[in-house]
N, C-alpha and C positions, 0 to 999 in steps of 0.2 A: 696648455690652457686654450679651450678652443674660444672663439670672437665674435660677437655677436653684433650687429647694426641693428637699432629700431628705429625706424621714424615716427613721427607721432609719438616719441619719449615721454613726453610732459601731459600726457592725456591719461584717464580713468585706464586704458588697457594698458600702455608703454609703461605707467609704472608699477601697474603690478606686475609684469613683463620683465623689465628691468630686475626689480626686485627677485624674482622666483629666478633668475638666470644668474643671477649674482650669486645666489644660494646653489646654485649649482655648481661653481667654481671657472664658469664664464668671464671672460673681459668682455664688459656691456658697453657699444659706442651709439649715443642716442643723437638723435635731428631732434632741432627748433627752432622756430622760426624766431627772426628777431622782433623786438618788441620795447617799446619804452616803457611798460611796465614789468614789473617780476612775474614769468608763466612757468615756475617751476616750485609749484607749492604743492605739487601732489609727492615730487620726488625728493621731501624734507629730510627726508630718514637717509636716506644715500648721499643728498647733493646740497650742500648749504653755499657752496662757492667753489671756485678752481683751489682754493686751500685749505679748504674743507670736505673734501667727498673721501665716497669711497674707491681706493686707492687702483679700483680695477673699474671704474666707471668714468665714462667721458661724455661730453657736450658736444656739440660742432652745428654751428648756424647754417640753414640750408632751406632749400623749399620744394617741394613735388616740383613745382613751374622751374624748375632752374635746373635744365638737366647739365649745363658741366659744373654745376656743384656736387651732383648726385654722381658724374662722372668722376669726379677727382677724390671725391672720400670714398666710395667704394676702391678707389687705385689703389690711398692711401692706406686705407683699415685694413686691406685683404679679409673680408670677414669669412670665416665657415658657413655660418646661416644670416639672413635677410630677414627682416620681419616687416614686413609693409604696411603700421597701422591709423598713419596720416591720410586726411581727406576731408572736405568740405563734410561730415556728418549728419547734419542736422536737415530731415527729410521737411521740412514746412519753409527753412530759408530757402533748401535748393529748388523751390518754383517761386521765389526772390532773386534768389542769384544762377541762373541755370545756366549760364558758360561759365561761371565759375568755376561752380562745381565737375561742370564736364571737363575744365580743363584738368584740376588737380585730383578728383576722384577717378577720373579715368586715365585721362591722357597722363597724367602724371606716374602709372602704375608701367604704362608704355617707357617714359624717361627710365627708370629705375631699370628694368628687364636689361634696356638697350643695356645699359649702364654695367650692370652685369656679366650680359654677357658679351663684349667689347672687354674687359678687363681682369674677369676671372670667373673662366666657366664651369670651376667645381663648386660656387656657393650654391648652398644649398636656400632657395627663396620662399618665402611663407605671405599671400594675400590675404587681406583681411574682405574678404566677400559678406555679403547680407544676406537676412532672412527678407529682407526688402527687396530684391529680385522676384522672389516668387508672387510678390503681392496676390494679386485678385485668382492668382491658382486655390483650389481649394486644398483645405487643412486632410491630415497632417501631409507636410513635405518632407520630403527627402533629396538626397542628391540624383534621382532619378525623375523629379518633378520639376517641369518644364517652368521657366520663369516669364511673371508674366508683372514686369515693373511694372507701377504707378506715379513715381514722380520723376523729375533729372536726378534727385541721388540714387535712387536705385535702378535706373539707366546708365548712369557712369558705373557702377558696380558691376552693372551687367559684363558692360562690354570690358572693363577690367579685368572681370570673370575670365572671360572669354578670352582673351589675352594671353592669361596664362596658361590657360589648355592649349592654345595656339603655340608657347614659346614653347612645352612640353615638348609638346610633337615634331615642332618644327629644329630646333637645336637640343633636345636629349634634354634642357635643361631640369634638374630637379625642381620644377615649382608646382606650388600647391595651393590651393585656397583652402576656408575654412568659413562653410557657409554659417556663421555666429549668429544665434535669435539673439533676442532682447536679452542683453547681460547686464546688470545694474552694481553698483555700491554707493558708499559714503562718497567717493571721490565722483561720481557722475556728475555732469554740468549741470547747472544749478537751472537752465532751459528746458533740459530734458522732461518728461511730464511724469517719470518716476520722483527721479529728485525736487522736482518741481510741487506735489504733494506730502514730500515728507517735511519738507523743509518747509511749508505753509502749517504743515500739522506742528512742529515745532512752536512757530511764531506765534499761533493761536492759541496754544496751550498756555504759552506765556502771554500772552495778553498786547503782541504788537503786531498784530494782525486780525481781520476783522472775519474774511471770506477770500474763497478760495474758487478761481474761474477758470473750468476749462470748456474745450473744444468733447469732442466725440466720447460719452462713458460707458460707451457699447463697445466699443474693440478691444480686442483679443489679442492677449501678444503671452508666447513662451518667454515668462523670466527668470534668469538665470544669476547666479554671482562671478563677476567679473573677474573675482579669484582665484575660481574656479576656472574660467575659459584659460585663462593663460597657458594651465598647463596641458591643455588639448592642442592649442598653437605649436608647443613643442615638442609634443608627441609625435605629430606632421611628419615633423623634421628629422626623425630618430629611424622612420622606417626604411625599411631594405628600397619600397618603391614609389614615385608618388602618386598620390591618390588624393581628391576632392573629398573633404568629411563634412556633412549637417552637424553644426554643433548646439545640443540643445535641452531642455530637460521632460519631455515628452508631455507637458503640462501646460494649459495656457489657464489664463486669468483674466477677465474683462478690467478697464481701466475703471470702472465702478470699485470690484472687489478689490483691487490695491486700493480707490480710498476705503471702503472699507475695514481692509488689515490694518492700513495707517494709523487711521483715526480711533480704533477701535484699541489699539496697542497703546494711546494716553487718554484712555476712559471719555472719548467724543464720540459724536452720533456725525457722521460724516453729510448725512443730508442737511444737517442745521447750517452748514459751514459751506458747499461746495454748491456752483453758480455756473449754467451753463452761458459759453459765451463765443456764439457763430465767427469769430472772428480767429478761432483753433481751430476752426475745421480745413485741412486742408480743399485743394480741387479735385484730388483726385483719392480716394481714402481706400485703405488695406484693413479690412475687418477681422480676416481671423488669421492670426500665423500660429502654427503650431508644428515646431521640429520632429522628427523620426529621428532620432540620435542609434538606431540598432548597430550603422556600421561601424561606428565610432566605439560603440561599450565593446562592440565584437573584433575588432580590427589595433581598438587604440589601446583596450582593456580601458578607457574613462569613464567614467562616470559623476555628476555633480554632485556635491560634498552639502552644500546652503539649498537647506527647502525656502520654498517660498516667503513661509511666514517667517523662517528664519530671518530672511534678507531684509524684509520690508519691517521689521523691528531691528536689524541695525542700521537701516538708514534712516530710522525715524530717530532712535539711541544718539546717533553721533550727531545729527542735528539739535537737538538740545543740546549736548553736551556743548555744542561750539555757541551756543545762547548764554551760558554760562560763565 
């Protein structure tokens, strides 16, 4: 049975991550941070309690910032594959919190490596890199397209990035990145400006919300389903050699036409409803990202399974339904 680490278990990717590797016949051991509230409600279906999960899935409290905690459970787990998908996310807080970010999105990707390979140099390790790297390069990107960040999260990315091409070369080690565009689901934070729209279009269909206020509805982002990414992450991991793959769906969408599909998906006129409000805009803004996925359908055989409008009518679907 091979062994699997994720960090970032309790987030939109780690559990569908978890989930698809379970389904593989994996033992899946996941990182979370501690907390005095319950942050393990994406992972229902597998994890209700230590007397309740599933029988080949584990917990283990820990943090990017704590490297001999990162030391000791990589000792303990001996994992086959690494999957690295913890880190300050959210590109508008990290010019809020930008040594945060920099320590746990970057320097934390550093802990982990060490960590690794100090105590077992055949895991094979998987980065979770951004289409947020490339920012103000122009569209479409690919893993040949020079990055050119815009905020500290995808400056800690960068050099995270970078990292692992560094550990590659420098110690043999298998590590990969997996430059991911904009991947969305039902499970996305409710911050995010995907979920952040569907889950307004919910509220206002039913009558407990009034108007709907964002930042920039000119930008362009490739959206993806999150469901789908996961199994490109572990494709990675499966090949003979490693390799950096664009993961992505060769499509982008302005943040208008998602509200658009949204709204248009529970019989609303999206302009009645949506308010712009300069206080979303970030300082520094990424207007068009649009992935090159060729090496990936041609190297990984992947491809994305959820169109667009797919996507953005189940996350409008499952927002109701949880109104209900």
């Amino acid at each position: 049975m091979p062994t699997a680490f994720i960090t970032g278990v309790s987030g939109q990717d780690g559990s569908y991550l978890a989930e698809f590797l379970l389904s593989k016949g994996y033992q899946v051991h996941g990182l979370i941070r501690r907390s005095s509230s319950i942050n393990t409600w994406r992972l229902d279906n597998i994890y209700q309690g230590p007397q309740d999960r599933n029988p080949n899935f584990f917990l283990h409290y820990g943090d990017l910032a704590d490297s001999s905690a990162l030391a000791r459970l990589v000792r303990e787990i001996e994992p086959d594959e690494v999957y690295n998908l913890a880190a300050q996310s959210h590109v508008k807080v990290s010019f809020e919190m930008p040594e945060f970010t920099a320590d746990v999105t970057g320097t934390g990707v550093l802990r982990l490596l060490e960590a690794i390979r100090m105590n077992s140099g055949s895991t094979r390790f998987y980065q979770a890199s951004s289409s947020e790297m490339f920012g103000a390069s122009p569209p479409p990107q690919s893993e040949k397209t020079p990055f050119h960040p815009r905020s500290p999260y995808s400056c800690a990315k960068a050099f995270a990035h970078m990292l692992c091409v560094n550990y590659r070369e420098s110690y043999n080690m298998f590590a990969v990145s997996g430059i991911l565009f904009n991947h969305e689901s039902p499970r996305r934070g409710e911050t995010f400006v995907t979920r952040k729209i569907t889950r307004a279009v919910a509220r206002i269909k039913a009558g407990q919300q009034d108007l709907l206020y964002l930042g920039n509805l000119d930008a362009k982002r490739d959206w993806g389903y999150a469901g789908d990414y996961v199994e490109a992450m572990w494709l990675m991991l499966q090949q003979d050699e490693p390799a950096d793959y664009v993961i992505g769906t060769g499509e982008a969408h302005s943040v208008r036409e998602f509200c658009d599909a949204a709204f248009s998906h529970v019989g609303l006129n999206w302009e009645d409803y949506v308010r712009y409000d300069e206080r979303y805009e970030r300082p520094a803004e990424v207007d068009y990202l649009l992935g090159d996925p060729t090496l990936a359908r041609e190297k990984l055989g992947w491809i994305p399974k959820v169109s667009f409008d797919q996507l953005v009518a189940m996350m409008v679907d499952s927002d109701q339904a949880a109104l209900s």
